[in-house]
TORFI-281159 format. One line per field, with one value per residue (C-alpha): x, y, z. Coordinates in pm, 1 decimal, decimal comma, always signed. Layout:
REM residues N
px: c(X;...) .
py: c(Y;...) .
pz: c(Z;...) .
***
This chain:
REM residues 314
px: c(+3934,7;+3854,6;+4044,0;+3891,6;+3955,7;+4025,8;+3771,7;+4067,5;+4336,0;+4703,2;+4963,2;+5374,5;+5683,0;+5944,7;+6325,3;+6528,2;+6798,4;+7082,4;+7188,5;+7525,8;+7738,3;+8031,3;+8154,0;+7804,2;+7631,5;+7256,6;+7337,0;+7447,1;+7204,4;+7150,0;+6867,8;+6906,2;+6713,1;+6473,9;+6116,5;+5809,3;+5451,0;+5184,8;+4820,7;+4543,4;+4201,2;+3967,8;+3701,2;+3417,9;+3420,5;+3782,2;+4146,2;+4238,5;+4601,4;+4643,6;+5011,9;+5220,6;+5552,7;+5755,8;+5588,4;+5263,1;+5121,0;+5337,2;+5235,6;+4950,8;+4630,2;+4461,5;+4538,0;+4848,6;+5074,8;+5329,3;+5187,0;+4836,2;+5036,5;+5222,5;+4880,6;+4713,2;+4982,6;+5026,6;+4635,9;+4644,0;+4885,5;+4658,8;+4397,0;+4155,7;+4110,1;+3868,8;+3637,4;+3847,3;+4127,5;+4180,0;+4577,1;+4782,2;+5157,3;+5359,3;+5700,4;+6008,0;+6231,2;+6366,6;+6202,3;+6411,5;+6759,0;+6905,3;+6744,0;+6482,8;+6215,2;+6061,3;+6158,8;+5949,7;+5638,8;+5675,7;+5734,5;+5512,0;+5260,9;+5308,3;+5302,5;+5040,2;+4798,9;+4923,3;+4819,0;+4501,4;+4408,0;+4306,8;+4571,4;+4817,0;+5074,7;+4988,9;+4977,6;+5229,8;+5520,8;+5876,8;+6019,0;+5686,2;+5682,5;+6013,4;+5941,9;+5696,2;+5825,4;+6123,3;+5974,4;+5769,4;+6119,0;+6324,1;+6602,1;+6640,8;+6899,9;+6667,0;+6371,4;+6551,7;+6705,5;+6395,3;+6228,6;+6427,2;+6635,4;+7041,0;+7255,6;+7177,5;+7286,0;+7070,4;+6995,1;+6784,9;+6701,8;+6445,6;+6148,9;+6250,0;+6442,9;+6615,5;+6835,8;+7022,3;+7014,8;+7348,8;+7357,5;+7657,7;+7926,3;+7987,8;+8138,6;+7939,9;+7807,6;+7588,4;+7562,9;+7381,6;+7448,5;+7088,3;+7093,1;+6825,5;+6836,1;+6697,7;+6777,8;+6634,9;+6738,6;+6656,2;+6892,3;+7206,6;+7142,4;+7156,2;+7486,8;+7647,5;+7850,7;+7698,8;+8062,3;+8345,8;+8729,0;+8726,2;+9007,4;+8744,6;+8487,6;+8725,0;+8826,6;+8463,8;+8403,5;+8691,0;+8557,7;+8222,2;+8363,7;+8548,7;+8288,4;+8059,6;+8347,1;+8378,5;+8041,9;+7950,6;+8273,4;+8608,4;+8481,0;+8822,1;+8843,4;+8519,0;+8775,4;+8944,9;+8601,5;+8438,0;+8651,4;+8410,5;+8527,7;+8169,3;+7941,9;+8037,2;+8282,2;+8053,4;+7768,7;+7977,3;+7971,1;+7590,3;+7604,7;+7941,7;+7845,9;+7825,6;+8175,5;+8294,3;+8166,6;+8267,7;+8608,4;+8630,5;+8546,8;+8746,7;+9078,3;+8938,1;+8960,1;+8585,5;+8411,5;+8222,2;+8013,6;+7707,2;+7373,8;+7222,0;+7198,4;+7249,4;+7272,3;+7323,1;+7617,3;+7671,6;+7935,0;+8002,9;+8237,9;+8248,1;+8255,9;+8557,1;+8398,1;+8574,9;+8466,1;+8219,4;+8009,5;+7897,3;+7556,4;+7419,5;+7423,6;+7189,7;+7443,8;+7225,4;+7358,0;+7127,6;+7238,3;+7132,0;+6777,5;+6797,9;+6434,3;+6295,8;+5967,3;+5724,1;+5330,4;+5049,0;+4742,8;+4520,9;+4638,9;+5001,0;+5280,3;+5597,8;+5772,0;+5905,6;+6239,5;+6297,6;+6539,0;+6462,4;+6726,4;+6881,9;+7213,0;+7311,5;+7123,9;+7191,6) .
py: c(+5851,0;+5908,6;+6169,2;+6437,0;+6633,5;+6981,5;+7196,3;+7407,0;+7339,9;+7270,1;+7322,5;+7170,8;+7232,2;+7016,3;+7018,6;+6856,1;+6687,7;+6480,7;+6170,6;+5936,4;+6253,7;+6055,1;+5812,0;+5817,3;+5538,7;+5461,4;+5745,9;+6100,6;+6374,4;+6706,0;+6944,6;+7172,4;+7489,4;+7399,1;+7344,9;+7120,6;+7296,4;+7050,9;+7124,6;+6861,9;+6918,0;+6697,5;+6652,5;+6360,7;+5993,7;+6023,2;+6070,4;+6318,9;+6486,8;+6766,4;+6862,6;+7090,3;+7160,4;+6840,6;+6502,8;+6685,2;+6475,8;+6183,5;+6091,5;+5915,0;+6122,2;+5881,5;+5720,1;+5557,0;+5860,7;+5859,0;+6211,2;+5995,9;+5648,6;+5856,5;+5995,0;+5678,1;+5546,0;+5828,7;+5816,1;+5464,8;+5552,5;+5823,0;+5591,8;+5670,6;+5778,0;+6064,3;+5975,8;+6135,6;+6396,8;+6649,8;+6691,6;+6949,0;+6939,8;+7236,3;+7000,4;+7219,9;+6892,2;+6713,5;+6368,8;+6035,5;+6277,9;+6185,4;+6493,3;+6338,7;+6395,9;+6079,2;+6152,1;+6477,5;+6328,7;+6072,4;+6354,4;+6585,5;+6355,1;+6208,6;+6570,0;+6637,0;+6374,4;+6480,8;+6859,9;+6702,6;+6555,6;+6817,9;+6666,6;+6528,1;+6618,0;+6497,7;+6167,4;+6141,3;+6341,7;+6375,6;+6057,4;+5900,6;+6066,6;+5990,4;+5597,4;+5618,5;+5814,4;+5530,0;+5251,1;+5366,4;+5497,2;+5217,4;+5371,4;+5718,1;+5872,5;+6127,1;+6155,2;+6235,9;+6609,8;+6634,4;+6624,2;+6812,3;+7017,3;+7055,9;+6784,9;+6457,4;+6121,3;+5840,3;+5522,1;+5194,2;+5006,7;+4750,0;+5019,7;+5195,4;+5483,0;+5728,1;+6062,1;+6358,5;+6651,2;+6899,3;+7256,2;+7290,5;+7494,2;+7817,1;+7795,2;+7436,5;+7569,6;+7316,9;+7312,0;+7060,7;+6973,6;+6842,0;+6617,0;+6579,7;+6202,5;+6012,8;+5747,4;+5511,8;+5402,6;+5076,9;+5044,6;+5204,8;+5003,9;+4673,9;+4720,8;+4710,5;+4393,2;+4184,7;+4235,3;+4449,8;+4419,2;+4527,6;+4804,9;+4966,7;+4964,6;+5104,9;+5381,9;+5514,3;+5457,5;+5700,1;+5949,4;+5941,7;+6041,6;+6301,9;+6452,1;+6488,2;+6679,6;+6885,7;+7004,6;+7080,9;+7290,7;+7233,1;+7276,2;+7257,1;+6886,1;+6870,3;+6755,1;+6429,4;+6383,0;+6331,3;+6028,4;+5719,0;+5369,2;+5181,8;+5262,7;+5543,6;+5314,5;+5058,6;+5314,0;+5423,1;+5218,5;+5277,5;+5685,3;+5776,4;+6161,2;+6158,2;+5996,7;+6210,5;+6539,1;+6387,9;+6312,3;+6631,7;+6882,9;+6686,7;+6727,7;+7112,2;+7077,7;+7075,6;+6864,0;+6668,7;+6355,2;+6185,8;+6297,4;+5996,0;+5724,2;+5989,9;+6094,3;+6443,3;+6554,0;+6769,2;+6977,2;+7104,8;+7384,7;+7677,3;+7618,9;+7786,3;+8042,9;+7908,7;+7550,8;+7425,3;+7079,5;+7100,6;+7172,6;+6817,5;+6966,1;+7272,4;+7427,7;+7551,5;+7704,8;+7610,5;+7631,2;+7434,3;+7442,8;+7454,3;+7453,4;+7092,7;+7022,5;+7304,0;+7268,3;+7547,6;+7500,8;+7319,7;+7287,4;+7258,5;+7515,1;+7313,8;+7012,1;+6988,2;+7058,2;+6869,0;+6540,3;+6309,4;+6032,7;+6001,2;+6251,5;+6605,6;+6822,4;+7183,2) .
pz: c(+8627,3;+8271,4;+8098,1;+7953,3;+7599,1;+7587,7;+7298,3;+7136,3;+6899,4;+7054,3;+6870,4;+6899,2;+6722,5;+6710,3;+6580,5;+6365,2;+6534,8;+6442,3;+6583,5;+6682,0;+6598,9;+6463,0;+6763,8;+6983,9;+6787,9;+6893,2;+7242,9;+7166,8;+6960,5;+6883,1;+6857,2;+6532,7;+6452,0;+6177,0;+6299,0;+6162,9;+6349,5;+6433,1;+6554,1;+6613,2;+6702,5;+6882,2;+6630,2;+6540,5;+6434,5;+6246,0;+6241,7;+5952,8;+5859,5;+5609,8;+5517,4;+5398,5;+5287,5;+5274,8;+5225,6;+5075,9;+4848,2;+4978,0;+5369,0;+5441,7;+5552,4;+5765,4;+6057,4;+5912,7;+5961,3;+6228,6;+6407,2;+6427,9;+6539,5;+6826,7;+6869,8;+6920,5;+7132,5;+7365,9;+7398,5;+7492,3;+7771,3;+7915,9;+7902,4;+7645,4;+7306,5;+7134,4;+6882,5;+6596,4;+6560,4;+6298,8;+6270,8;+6037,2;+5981,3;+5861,5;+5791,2;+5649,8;+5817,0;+5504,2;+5512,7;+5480,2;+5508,8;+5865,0;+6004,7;+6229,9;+6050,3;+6215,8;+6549,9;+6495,5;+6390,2;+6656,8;+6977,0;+6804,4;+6797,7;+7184,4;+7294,7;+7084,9;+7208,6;+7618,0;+7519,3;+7430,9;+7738,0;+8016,0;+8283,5;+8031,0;+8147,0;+8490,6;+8307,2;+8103,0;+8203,7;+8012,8;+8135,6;+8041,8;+7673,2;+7562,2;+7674,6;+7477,7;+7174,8;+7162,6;+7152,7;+6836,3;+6695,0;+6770,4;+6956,4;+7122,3;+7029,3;+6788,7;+7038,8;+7297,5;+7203,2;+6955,8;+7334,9;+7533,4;+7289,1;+7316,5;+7333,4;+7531,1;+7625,9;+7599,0;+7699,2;+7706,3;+8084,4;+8112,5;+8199,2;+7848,4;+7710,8;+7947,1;+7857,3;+8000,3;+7864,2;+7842,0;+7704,6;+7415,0;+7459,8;+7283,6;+6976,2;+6864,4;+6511,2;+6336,2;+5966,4;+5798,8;+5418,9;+5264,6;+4930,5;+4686,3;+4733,3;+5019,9;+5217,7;+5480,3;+5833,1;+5788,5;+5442,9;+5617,6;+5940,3;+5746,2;+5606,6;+5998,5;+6095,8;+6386,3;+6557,9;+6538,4;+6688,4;+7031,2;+6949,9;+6732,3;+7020,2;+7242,3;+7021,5;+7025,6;+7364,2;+7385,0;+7146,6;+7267,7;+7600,3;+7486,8;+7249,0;+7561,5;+7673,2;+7351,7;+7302,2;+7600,4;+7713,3;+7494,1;+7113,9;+7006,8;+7070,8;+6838,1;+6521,9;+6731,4;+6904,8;+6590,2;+6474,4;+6432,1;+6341,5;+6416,1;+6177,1;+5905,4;+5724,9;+5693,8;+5522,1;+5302,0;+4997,2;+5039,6;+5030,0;+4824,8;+4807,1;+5165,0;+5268,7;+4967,3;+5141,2;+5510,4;+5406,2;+5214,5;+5523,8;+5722,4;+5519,8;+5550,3;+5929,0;+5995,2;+6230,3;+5993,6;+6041,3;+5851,1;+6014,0;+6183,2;+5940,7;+5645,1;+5360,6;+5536,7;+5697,0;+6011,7;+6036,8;+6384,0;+6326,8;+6096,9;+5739,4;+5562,4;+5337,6;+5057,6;+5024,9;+4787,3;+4870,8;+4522,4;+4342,9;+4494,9;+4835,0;+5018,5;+5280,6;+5600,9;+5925,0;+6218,8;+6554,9;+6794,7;+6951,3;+7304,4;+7419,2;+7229,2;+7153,5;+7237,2;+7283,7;+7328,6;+7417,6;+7655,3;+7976,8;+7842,7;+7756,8;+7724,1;+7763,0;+8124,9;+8155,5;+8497,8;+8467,6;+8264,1;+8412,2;+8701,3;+8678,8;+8645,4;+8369,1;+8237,4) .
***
């Protein structure tokens, strides 16, 4: 059957999150506590975004912006589109940071579109979504807790993206360190090796495992659990003020890592009150969001917690 469009505005919010945490390249993210709010309105014969905050003035306003792309794709997988869409983002997610601003257009958008769609989310459930969210992303190791919120695993089969989802232990404290410069996924992706020495690989693999360990019940492992030999080395040259401020809150004893592909940094663990990052850098304590993506309206009022993957979730 057909779907149908609902007449009223829905509205999501999506987190920040931050992804590979240190050893969990391209698997392990976070959902942090700064929000962008999204609302969309089915409307005439065109696709129109208004925003504010970051980006305004920057993004696209048409139907090439990612919320209206995620839109358009979602759509396509409930199987049918409206005649046009009136969108408006409220982002406060620093764009082009490693802060998932992407990921939140993206899963802001695919929810979007579901709330949309009277029985959306008969039609496209959670496992559904975050299929679709990845392939537009690339990977989903940022959709996924943007999604579901927390902390989750995840992973690529040959139906798509899959992910767990894990509540953090007590004593994880996010704080994210924001620089006026920008930098781009594609950039710091490009400066990996096609191969590294099996001892390195097997050092993560190790750390990974532990760090699941660490953040969901042992935080005091976070320091060793956040040792990465597979892709933060190899960024560096690229982002000097970042492996500066890494290395730096690390010799502090702080579990410090670059934010996905940077030029943030996540620390993990509380801040001494006494160090300084520098004027370069915007200190903010987050916490983690443990609810994900949230929509209102239409026949939808939040992202299904139920698993997502096979396996245990909290």
């Amino acid at each position: 059957m057909v779907p149908t469009f609902v007449s009223e505005p829905v509205r999501v919010r999506t987190p920040a999150t931050s992804a590979n945490l240190g050893p969990g390249f391209d698997a392990l993210g976070l959902a942090l506590g700064l929000h962008d709010d999204l609302s969309a309105t089915v409307t005439g014969d065109t696709f129109t975004v208004t925003v504010t905050g970051e980006g305004a003035g920057e993004l696209p306003t048409d139907e090439r912006h990612l919320v209206v792309r995620a839109m358009l794709a979602a759509f396509d997988e409930l199987g049918a589109r409206p005649a046009g869409v009136a969108v408006h983002c409220v982002n406060r997610i620093p764009q082009a940071r490693g802060l998932g601003s992407s990921s939140a257009a993206i899963v802001g958008g695919v929810l979007l579109a579901r709330a949309l769609v009277t029985d959306g989310a008969d039609r496209l459930d959670d496992a559904a979504a975050l299929r679709v969210a990845a392939r537009l992303e690339g990977h989903p190791d940022n959709v996924a807790p943007c999604l579901l919120g927390g902390f989750t695993i995840a992973w690529t089969e040959a139906a798509g993206a899959r992910a767990v989802r894990l509540e953090t232990a007590e004593g994880v404290c996010p704080t994210v360190f924001v620089p006026a410069e920008r930098g781009l996924t594609a950039t710091a992706r490009a400066a990996l090796p096609p191969q590294v020495p099996h001892a390195d690989a097997a050092f993560n693999a190790a750390r990974s495992a532990l760090l699941v360990h660490a953040l969901t019940a042992a935080p005091e492992l976070l320091f060793p659990a956040t040792e990465d030999r597979l892709h933060q080395g190899f960024r560096a040259p690229a982002m000097p003020g970042t492996a500066s401020l890494v290395a730096g809150l690390r010799a502090a004893g702080v579990a410090a890592v670059v934010s996905g592909a940077g030029p943030s940094v996540l620390a993990l663990t509380p801040v001494p009150e006494d160090f300084h990052p520098g004027s370069a850098w915007r200190a903010e304590t987050l916490g983690v969001d443990g609810g994900g993506a949230l929509a209102r309206g239409g026949m939808v009022e939040h992202a299904e917690r139920g698993p997502v993957a096979a396996g245990r979730t909290s």
